[in-house]
C-alpha positions in Angstrom: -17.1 -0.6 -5.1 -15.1 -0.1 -2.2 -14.0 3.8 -1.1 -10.6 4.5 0.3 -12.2 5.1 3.9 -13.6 1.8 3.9 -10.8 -0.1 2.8 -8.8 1.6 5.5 -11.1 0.6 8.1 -11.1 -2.8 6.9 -7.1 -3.1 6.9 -6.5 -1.4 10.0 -8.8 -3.5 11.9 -6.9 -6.3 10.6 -4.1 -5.0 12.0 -5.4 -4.3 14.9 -7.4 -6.8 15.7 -5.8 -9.9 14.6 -3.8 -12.6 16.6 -1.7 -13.6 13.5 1.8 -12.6 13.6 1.9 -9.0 12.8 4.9 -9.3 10.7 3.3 -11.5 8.5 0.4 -9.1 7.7 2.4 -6.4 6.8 3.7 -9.1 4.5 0.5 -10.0 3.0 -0.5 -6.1 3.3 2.1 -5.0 1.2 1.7 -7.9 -1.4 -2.3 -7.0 -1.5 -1.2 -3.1 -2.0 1.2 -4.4 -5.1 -1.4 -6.9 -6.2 -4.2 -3.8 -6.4 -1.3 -1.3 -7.5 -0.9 -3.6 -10.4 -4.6 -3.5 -11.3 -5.0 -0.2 -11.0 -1.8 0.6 -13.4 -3.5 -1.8 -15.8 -6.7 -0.1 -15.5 -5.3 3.7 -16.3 -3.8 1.8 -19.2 -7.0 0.3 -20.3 -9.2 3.2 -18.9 -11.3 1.5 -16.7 -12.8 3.9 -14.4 -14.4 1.9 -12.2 -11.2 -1.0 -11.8 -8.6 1.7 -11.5 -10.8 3.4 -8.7 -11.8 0.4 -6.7 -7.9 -1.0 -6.8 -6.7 2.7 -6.2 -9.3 2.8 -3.0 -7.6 -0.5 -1.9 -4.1 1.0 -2.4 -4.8 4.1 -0.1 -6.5 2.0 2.2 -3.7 -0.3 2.8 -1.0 3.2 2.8 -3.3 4.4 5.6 -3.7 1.4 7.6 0.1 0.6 7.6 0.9 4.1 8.0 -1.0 4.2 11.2 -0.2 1.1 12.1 3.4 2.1 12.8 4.6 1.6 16.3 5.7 4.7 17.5 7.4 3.1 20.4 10.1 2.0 17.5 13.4 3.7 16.4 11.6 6.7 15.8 14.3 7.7 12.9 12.9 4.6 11.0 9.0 5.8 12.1 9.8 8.8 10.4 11.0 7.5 7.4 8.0 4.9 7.1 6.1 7.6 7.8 6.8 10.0 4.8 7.6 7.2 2.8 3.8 6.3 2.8 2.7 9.6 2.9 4.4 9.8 -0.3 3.1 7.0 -2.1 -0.6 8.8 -1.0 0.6 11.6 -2.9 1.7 10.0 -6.0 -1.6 7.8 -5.8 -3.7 10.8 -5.4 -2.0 12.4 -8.5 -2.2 9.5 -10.5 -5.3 9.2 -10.4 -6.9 13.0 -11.0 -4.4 12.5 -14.1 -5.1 9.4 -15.3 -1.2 9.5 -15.5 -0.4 5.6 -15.5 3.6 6.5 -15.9 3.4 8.3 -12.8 1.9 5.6 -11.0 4.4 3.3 -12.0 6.2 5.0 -9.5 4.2 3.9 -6.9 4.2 -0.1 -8.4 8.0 0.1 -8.1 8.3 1.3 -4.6 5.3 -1.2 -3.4 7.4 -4.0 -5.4 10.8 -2.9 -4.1 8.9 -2.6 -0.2 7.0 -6.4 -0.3 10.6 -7.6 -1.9 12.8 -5.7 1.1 10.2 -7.3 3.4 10.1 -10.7 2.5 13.8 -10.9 1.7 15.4 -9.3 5.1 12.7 -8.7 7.6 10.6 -12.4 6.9 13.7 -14.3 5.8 11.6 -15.4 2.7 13.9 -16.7 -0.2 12.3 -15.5 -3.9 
C-alpha cells in the first residue's frame, strides 16, 4: 500500500522531471486523482479499509504534487485560487476519511470531475 508521502514524491517528480508537455500531465494528473477519487468513494461505500486508504493516499498525493507544482511566476490571483482550492480538497479528503463519511467525499469527486472536465474542455481543447 502506497502512503500519501510516497505518492507525492512519486507525482511530483513526474512533474518535475518529465519532458512531456506539462499541460498534458496535469491532464492525466487530474484524471488519475478522479480515477482514485472514484475508488476511494466506492470503497467508504463498501468499507474497504485498505482500497479507500491506498486510493485516498493517491488522491493527496496527486493534491500535493499539483499544489506545489504551481508556477508562482503565473497570475498570482489564479495561484492563489489553485492554491486554496487544493488545499481544500486536502481538507475534505482528510475529513472523509477519519469519518468514513462517503457523502462528504463526494464533494471532492465532483470538484476533481468538474477540474479534469474544465481542463480538458478549455485549457487542452479536448472535445468530450
Amino acid at each position: 500500500m502506497m502512503t500519501s508521502n510516497e505518492a507525492y514524491n512519486m507525482y511530483k517528480n513526474v512533474l518535475i522531471s518529465t519532458t512531456v508537455d506539462k499541460m498534458q500531465i496535469v491532464a492525466l494528473l487530474y484524471e488519475g486523482a478522479l480515477g482514485f477519487a472514484k475508488k476511494a468513494y466506492k470503497a467508504m461505500q463498501d468499507e474497504e479499509e485498505d482500497i479507500k486508504t491506498d486510493s485516498l493516499n493517491r488522491v493527496n498525493g496527486i493534491l500535493l504534487a499539483l499544489r506545489d507544482s504551481l508556477d508562482q511566476s503565473a497570475d498570482k490571483e489564479t495561484v492563489e485560487y489553485l492554491e486554496a482550492l487544493y488545499s481544500f480538497l486536502l481538507t475534505k479528503t482528510i475529513k472523509a476519511n477519519d469519518n468514513n463519511d462517503y457523502e462528504e467525499f463526494g464533494i471532492v469527486v465532483r470538484y476533481l470531475s468538474k477540474m479534469a472536465e474544465i481542463w480538458n474542455k478549455d485549457i487542452m481543447k479536448k472535445e468530450e
